[in-house]
N, C-alpha and C positions, 0 to 999 in steps of 0.2 A: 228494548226490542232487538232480534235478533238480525245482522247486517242482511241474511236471504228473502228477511219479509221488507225488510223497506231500502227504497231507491236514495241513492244520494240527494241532498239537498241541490247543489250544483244541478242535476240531470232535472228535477223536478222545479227549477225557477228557471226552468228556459233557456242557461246559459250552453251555449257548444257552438259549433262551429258556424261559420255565415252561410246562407243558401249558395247551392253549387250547381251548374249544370249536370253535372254528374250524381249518379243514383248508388250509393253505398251501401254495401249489402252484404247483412252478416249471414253466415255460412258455418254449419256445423263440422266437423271432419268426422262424416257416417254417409253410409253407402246410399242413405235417403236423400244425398243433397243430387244425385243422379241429373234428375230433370233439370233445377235449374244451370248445372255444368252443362248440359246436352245442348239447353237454349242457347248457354253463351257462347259454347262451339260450334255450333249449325247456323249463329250468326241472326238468330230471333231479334234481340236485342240491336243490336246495328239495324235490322229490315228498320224494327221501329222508331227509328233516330234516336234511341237511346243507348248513352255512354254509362256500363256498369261496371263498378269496382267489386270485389268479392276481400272479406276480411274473414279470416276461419276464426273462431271462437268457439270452445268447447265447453264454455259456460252460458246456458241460458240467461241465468242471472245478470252477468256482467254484458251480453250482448242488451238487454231490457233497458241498461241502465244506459247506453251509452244509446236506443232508438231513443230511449226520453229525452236526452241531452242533446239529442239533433246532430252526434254524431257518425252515427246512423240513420238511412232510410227507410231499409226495407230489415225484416228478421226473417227467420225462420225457423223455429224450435217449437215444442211443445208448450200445452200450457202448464203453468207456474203459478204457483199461488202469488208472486211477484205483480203480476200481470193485472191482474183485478186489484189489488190492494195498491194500484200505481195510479189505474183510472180512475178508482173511490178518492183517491187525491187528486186529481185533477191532471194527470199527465196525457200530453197529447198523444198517446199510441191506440191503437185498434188494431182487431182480428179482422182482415178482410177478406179473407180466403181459406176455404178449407184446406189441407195439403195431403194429410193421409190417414187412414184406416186400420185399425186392427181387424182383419180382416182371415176369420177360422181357414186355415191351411193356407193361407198366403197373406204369413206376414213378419217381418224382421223384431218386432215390438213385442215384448211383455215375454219373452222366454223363458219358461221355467224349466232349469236344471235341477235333479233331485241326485242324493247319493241313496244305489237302489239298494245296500243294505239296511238304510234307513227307513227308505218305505219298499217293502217286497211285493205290498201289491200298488205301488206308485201312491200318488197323491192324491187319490180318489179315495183312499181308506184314510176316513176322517181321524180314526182311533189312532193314526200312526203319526199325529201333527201336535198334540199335548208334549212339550218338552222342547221342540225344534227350534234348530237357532236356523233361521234365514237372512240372508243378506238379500236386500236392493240396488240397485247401481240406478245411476240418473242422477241429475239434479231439476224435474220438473216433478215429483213424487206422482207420476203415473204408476212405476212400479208398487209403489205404498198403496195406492190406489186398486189395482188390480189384485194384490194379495190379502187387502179387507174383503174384494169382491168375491174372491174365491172363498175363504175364510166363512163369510159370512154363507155363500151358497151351500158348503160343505156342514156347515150348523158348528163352528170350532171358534171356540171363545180368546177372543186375541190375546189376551192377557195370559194364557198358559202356552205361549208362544216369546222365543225372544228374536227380534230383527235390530238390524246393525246398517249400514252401508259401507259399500263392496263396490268397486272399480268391478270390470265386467272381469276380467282378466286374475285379477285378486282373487272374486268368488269363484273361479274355476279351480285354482290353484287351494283354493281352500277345501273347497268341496274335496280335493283328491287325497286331500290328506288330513280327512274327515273332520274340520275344525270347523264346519259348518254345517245342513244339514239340507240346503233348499238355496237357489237361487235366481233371483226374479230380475231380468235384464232385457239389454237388445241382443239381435245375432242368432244365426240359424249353426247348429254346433257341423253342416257339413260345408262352412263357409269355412273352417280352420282345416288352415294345411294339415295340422299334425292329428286332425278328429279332439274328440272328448275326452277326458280322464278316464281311464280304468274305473267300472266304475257307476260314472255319473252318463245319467240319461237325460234326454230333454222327455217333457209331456206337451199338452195343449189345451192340461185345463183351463189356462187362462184363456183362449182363445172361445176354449167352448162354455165358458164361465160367463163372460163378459159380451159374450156376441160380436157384431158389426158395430163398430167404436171408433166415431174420428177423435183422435188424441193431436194432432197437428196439424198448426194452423201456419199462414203468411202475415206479418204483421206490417203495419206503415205507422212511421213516424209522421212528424209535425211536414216536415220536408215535402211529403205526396196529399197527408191530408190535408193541406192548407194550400194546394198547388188548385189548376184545374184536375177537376175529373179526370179529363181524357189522361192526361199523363199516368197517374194510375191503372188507370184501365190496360193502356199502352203495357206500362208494365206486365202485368195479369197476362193481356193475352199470350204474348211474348211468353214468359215463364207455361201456360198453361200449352203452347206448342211443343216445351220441352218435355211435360209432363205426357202428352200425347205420343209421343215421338217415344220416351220409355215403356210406354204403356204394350205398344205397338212390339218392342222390343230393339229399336236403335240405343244402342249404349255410346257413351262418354269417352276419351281418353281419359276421365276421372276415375273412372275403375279401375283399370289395367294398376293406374298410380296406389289407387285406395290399398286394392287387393295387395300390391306387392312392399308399401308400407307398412302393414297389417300382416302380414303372413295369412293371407287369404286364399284359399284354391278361385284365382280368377274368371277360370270356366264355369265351374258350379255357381255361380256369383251370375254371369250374362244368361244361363239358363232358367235362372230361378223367376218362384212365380213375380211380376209385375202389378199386378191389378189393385192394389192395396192402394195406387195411388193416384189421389181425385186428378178427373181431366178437365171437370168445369167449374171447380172451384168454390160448387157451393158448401155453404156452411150449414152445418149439419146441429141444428139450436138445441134440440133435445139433450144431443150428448156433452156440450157444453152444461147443457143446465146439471145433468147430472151429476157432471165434477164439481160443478159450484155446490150443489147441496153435498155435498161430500166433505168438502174442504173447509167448509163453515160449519160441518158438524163435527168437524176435528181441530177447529181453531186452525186452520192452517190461512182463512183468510180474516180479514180483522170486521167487515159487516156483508151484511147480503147486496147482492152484487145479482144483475138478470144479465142473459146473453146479449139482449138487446143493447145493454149499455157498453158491452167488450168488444161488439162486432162493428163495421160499418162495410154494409152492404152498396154501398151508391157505386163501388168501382166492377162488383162484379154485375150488377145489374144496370150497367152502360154496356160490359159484355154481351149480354142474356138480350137487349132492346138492339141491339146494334144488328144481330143475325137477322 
């Protein structure tokens, strides 16, 4: 079995760190960790006597593995075939929060970059996808995800297609020097200082392919879920101030950082749309369920798995009862 589908032994017998007053919290390095940096700067977190640590982690995988091992409290990435195939084993993690949305014309997720000598009338002309090598970037196979959806809406038989994965960065640099033909990522291409390859365009069939789509969730370890309620919830509300607080349009000193790590145009960046990302944290069952029948019809999870059993709802519906 390959190491992306299954958790260490270690993270899944319980063994990691001892219970800590403090709330450790993994943290992606992308412009969606916005909110919960906003909360910890605007001092959310302090109101609600909670001390949180942030750890960046740019693998979902390896953050999954170390919320099972209780070296971690809290996550925050997409979902992963990991994820379910961790709780059909018995790992203490849950979905308890929604986080964010593909959301048509405002949204960082599922970009598709094409080269337009490749498709001249874009990627809506199905006859020009027979042959095409596309790349995905990610490790939670959203983007895999969204180019069957499209694939399949367009009526283009996957198998007369070749796909690879591509750093986001890689498939841009590929695309421009035609060694690709398609590329499915995060990132809005007027977010780069220097623009797009000669070239290569974005489109938004995935957005208008796929509709309104929560792909990211808030995850709790053993740490919150075996705590009281309230301390969870404590958390949520906290983070979902932050989420508000973006939504609204207050930005982070995490951007200005992001942006200039990244060679980002940081304006374009505080202007851009907001709204993609939940402010009351429900989860949205539907469109989990739909990745699970997806991912269990591609092997990517090992048995059937329902929302119900990935989600735990008791911390945001202490929120919801509290108003």
């Amino acid at each position: 079995m390959k190491r992306r589908e299954w958790l260490g032994l270690a993270a899944l017998s319980g063994c990691g760190r001892k219970s800590s007053s403090k709330i450790r919290v993994s943290v992606g390095d992308r412009i969606t960790m916005a909110p919960i940096y906003l909360a910890r700067e605007r001092g959310y977190f302090r109101d609600a006597g909670l001390d949180v640590e942030f750890t960046v982690s740019n693998s979902s995988r390896d953050a999954l593995t170390l919320l099972a091992g209780g070296e971690f409290d809290v996550a925050l990435f997409s979902m992963t075939p990991a994820t379910p195939n961790a709780i059909a084993r018995g790992a203490r993690i849950r979905v308890v929060a929604g986080r964010e949305t593909l959301t048509p014309g405002c949204s960082d997720n599922g970009a598709l970059h094409y080269r337009q000598a490749r498709y001249p009338s874009g990627p809506d002309d199905a006859s020009a996808w027979p042959g095409s090598r596309i790349a995905t970037s990610g490790d939670g196979l959203n983007n895999l995800f969204y180019v069957d959806e499209v694939m399949a809406g367009l009526g283009v038989d996957r198998r007369k297609v070749e796909i690879e994965k591509l750093g986001y960065e890689e498939a841009l640099a590929a695309l421009a020097g035609g060694h690709i033909d398609m590329s499915i990522g995060g990132g809005r291409p007027t977010f780069l200082a220097g623009g797009l390859p000669k070239g290569v365009k974005r489109s938004d069939i995935v957005e208008r392919t796929v509709g309104e789509y929560q792909y990211s969730h808030v995850l709790f370890g053993r740490g919150l879920l075996d705590a009281p309620v309230e301390r969870g919830s404590a958390f949520l509300k906290a983070y979902l101030r932050g989420a508000a607080g973006w939504v609204a349009g207050d930005t982070p000193r995490f951007i200005d950082d992001f942006a200039r790590d990244n060679k980002l145009d940081v304006d374009v960046i505080k202007r851009s749309c907001r709204k993609s990302v939940s402010t009351t944290g429900e989860i949205t069952h539907a469109h989990m369920e739909r990745w699970l029948r997806w991912a269990l019809a591609n092997r990517h999870i090992e048995q059937p798995v329902t929302s119900g059993k990935i989600a735990d709802t008791r911390f945001i519906d202490a929120l919801r009862n509290a108003v």
